[in-house]
ZAMARGU-4260 file (C-alpha; in steps of 0.2 Angstrom, whole numbers, plus 5000, padded with zeros to 4 digits):
<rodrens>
0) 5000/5000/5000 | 5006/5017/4996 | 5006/5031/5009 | 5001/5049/5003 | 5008/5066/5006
5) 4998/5082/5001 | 5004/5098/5009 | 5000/5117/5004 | 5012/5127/4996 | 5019/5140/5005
10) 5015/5145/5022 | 5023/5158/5036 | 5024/5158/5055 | 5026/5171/5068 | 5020/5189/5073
15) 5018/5200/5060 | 5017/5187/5045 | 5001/5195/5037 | 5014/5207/5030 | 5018/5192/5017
20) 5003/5197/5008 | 5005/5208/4996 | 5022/5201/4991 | 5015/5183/4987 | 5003/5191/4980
25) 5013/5198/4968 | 5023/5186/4963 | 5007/5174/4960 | 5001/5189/4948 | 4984/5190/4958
30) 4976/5206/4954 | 4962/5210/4965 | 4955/5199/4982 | 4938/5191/4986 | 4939/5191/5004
35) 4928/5179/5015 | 4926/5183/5032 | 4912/5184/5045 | 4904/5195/5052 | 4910/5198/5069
40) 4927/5198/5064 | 4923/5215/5054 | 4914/5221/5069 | 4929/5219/5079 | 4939/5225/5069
45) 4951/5209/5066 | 4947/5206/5047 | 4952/5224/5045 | 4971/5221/5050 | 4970/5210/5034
50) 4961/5226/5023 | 4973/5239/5029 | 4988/5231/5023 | 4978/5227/5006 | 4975/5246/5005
55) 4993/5250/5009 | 4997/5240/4996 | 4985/5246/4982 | 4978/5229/4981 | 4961/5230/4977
60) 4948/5219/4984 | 4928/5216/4991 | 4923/5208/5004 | 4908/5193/5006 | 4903/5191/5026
65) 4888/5177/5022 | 4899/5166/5033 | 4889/5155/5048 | 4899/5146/5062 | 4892/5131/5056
70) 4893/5136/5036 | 4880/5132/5025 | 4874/5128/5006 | 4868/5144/5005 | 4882/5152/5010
75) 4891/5145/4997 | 4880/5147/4983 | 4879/5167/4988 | 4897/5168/4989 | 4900/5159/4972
80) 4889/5174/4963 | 4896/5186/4975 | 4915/5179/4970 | 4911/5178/4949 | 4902/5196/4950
85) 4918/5203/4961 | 4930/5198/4947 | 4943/5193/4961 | 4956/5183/4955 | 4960/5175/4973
90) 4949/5171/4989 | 4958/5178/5004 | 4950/5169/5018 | 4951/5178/5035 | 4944/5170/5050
95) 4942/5152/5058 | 4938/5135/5050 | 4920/5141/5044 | 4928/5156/5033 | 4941/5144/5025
100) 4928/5131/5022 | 4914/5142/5013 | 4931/5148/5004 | 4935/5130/4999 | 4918/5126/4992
105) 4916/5142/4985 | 4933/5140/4975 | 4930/5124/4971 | 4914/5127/4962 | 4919/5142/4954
110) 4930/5133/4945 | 4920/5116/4944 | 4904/5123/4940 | 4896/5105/4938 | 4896/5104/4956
115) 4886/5119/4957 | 4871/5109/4971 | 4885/5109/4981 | 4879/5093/4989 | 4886/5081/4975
120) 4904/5088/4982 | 4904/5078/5000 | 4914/5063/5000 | 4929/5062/4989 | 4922/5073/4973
125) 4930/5068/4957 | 4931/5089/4954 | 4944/5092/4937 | 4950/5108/4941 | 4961/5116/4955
130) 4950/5127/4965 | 4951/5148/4963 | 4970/5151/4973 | 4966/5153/4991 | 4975/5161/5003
135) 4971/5158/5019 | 4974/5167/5035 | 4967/5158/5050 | 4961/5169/5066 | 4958/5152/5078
140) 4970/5139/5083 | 4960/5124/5079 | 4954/5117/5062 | 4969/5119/5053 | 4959/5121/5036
145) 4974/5134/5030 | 4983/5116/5027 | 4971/5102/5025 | 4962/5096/5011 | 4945/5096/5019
150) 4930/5107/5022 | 4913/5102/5030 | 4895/5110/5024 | 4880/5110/5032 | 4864/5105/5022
155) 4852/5111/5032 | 4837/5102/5021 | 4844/5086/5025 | 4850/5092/5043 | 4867/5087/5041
160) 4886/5090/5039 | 4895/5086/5023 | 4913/5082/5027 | 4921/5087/5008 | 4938/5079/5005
165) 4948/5087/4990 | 4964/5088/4985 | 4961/5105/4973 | 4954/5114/4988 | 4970/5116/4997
170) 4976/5133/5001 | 4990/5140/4990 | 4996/5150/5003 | 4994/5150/5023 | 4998/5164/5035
175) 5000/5159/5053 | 5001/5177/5062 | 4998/5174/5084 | 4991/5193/5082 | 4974/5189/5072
180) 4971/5175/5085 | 4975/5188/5100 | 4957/5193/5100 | 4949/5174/5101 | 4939/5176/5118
185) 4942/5163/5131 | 4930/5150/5128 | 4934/5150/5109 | 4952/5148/5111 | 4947/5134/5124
190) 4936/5125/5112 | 4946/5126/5095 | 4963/5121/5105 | 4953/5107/5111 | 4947/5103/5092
195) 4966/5104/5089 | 4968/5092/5100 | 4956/5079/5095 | 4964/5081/5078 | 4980/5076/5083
200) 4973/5061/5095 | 4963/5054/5081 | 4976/5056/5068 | 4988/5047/5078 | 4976/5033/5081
205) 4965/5033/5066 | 4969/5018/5055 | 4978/5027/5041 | 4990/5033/5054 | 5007/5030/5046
210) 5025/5034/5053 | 5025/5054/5043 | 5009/5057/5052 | 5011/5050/5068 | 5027/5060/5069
215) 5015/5077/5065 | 5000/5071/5077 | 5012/5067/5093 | 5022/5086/5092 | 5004/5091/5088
220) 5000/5084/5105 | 5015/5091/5113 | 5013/5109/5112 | 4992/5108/5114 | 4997/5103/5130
225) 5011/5114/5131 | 5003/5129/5127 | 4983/5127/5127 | 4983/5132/5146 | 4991/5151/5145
230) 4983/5155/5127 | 4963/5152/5136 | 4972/5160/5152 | 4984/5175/5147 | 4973/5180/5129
235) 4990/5191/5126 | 5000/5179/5129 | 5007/5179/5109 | 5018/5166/5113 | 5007/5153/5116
240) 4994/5159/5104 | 5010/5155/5091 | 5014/5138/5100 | 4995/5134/5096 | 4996/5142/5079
245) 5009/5130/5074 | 5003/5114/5085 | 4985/5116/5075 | 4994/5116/5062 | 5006/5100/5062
250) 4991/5094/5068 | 4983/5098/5053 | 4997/5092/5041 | 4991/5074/5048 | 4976/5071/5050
255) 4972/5080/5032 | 4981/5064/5026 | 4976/5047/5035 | 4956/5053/5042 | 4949/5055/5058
260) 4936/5043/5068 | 4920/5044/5077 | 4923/5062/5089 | 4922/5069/5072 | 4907/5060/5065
265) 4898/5060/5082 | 4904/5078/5083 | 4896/5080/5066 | 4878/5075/5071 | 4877/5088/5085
270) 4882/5102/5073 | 4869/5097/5062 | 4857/5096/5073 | 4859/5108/5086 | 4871/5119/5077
275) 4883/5115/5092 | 4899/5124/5090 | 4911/5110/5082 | 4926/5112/5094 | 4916/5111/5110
280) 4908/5094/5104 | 4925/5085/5101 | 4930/5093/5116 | 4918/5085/5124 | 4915/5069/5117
285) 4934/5066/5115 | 4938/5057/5134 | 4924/5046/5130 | 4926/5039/5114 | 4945/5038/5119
290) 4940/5025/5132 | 4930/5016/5118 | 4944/5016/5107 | 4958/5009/5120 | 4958/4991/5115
295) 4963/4993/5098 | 4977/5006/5100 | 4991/4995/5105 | 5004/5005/5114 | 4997/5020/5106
300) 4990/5029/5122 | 5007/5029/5130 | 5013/5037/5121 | 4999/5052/5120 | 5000/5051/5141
305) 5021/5057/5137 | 5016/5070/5126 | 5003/5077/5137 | 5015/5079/5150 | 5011/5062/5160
310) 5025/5056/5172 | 5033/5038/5173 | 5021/5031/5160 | 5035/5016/5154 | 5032/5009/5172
315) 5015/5008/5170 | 5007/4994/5163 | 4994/4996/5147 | 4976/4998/5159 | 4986/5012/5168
320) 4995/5021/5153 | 4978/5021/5143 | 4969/5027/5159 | 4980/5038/5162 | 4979/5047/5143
325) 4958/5046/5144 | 4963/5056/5162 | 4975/5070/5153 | 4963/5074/5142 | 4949/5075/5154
330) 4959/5086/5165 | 4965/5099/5153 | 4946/5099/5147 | 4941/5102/5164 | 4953/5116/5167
335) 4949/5129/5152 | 4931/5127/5156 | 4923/5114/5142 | 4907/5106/5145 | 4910/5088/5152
340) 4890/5082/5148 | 4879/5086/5133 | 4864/5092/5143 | 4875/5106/5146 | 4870/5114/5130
345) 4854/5108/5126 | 4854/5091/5116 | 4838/5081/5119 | 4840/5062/5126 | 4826/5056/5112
350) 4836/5065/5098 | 4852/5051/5103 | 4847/5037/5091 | 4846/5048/5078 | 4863/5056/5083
355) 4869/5038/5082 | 4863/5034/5064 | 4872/5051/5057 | 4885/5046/5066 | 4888/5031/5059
360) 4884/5037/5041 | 4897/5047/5042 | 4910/5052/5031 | 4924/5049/5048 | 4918/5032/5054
365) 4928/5021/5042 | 4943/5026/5049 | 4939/5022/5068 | 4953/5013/5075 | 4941/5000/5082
370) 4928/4993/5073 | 4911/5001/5077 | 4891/5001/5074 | 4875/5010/5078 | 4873/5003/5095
375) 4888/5007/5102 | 4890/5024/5095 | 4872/5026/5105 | 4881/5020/5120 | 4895/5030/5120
380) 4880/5047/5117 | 4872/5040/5133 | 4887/5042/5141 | 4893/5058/5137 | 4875/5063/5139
</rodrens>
């Protein structure tokens, strides 16, 4: 079997990195930006460091806030008019995973216009054409869409989340600046590090895993733990907004490659349904579906208790190293303030069976370390519930 690599372009790290803009710019010929934000980030004034440095530069551009947390079809059919009216010759996509998603899908089907329901895209689409250029500039610490080769979509007829996959949606160029994730408030910056984190766990552990990605997933663990803390804590703190800047990141470098597992199709469903902020339901559902997975991660979980930080774990025999991963997790959860049950915000008990059949259906399952079904997806809902 052959192990596949796809990485973005170019990217570039540290404070002050938006500056690269209008120099990439250039030297890719773009002329004029389409720039896919949300609106909140105008209203703060975050989306605007982006703008000013396009101004300075003479670098034309319009801007399309039609963006949801949980990004819809319709967002993307607006912002595919919006783009082909603007005449933009690049998408600058300013904000977290939703932004970069609607981005995706909007440069995708720009340039695939056979796909134009949107819909026929989830799964692996056989698209022909390279999206419009995207260049992405992320304002959370979480999804790492500025480097994977997915996006998700909400249907909201069918009620549920499309997890696209997509080579030719990959961002041509990524800017990781700490200073456009300064403003995340607190509980953002607690849920998207978490999301992070889930990433990496079910990267490392998913059964695509490979020796490149496990080597991304486990420094990807590393520094969540490292620096999670002090970003949710000390929001100035620009060092460890960059040390979860990059961890998302080489999180996101793995995962993008080998698949994920059921925190992510579970996660899914409650999106779908309740339109529950995606990185405060792997948060939460993370710790459970890690128990459920330990039996068929081999040594695997010693070596996410190490890189969370867990002390003596090669004198501990496999029941204590795995317990003592589930109990990392749990307590870093716990102590930037995610929800621990899913009553907490507002998902009905009747509404788990159906949970558990989107769950299932999903586009995430397959790669599930241990092998899984409706009922015991249910199971683990109960739990967490």
């Amino acid at each position: 079997m052959a192990n596949r690599i796809v990485l973005n372009e170019t990217s570039y790290f540290g404070i002050g990195a938006i500056a690269m803009i209008p120099q990439e710019a250039a030297s890719r010929n773009f002329t004029k930006a389409f720039v896919v934000t949300d609106k909140d980030l105008l209203k703060f004034n975050v989306t605007q460091k982006v703008t000013t440095i396009l101004k300075q530069a003479n670098i034309p551009f319009e801007i399309y806030d039609n963006v949801k947390p949980n990004p819809t079809i319709e967002n993307v059919l607006t912002g595919v008019k919006a783009f082909a009216v603007s005449q933009a010759d690049f998408i600058l996509a300013v904000g977290g995973g939703s932004s970069i998603d609607t981005s995706k899908a909007i440069g995708i089907v720009t340039n695939n216009p056979e796909f134009a329901d949107v819909k026929s895209l989830e799964g692996v689409a056989a698209t022909k054409n390279k999206s419009v250029p995207i260049v992405a500039v992320p304002t959370t610490a979480g999804t790492a869409a500025e480097v994977t080769i997915n996006y998700v979509i909400t249907d909201e007829v069918s009620v549920k989340k499309m997890v696209c996959v997509d080579p030719k949606d990959i961002p041509v160029l990524s800017i990781i600046d700490p200073e456009m994730m300064a403003s995340m408030p607190r509980g953002l910056t607690a849920a998207t590090g978490m999301d992070a984190l889930t990433h990496a766990i079910e990267g490392y552990i998913t059964k695509g895993a490979w020796v490149m990605t496990d080597m991304f997933e486990l420094k990807g663990i590393e520094l969540i733990a490292k620096y999670l803390p002090a970003a949710v804590f000390e929001p100035d703190n620009l060092q460890a907004r960059e040390g979860m800047g990059i961890a998302q990141y080489i999180a996101g470098m793995g995962f993008s490659n080998v698949g994920l597992g059921i925190v992510h199709s579970m996660a899914h469903s409650l999106g779908a349904v309740y339109d529950t902020p995606h990185g405060v339901a792997n948060a939460l559902l993370l710790p459970y579906v890690m128990e459920y997975n330990a039996p068929a991660t081999g040594e695997k979980y010693r070596e996410i208790a190490r890189n969370m930080g867990v002390a003596n774990v090669d004198s501990m025999n496999e029941a204590e190293y795995r317990r003592a991963a589930v109990d990392a997790v749990i307590s870093l959860s716990k102590t930037i303030g995610i929800p621990q049950k899913l009553r907490e915000f507002g998902a009905k008990e009747e509404d788990l069976p159906k949970l558990a059949q989107m769950a299932y259906n999903d586009v995430c399952t397959p790669g599930n370390p241990r092998d899984t079904n409706i009922e015991d997806i249910l199971g683990i809902y109960r739990q967490a519930f």
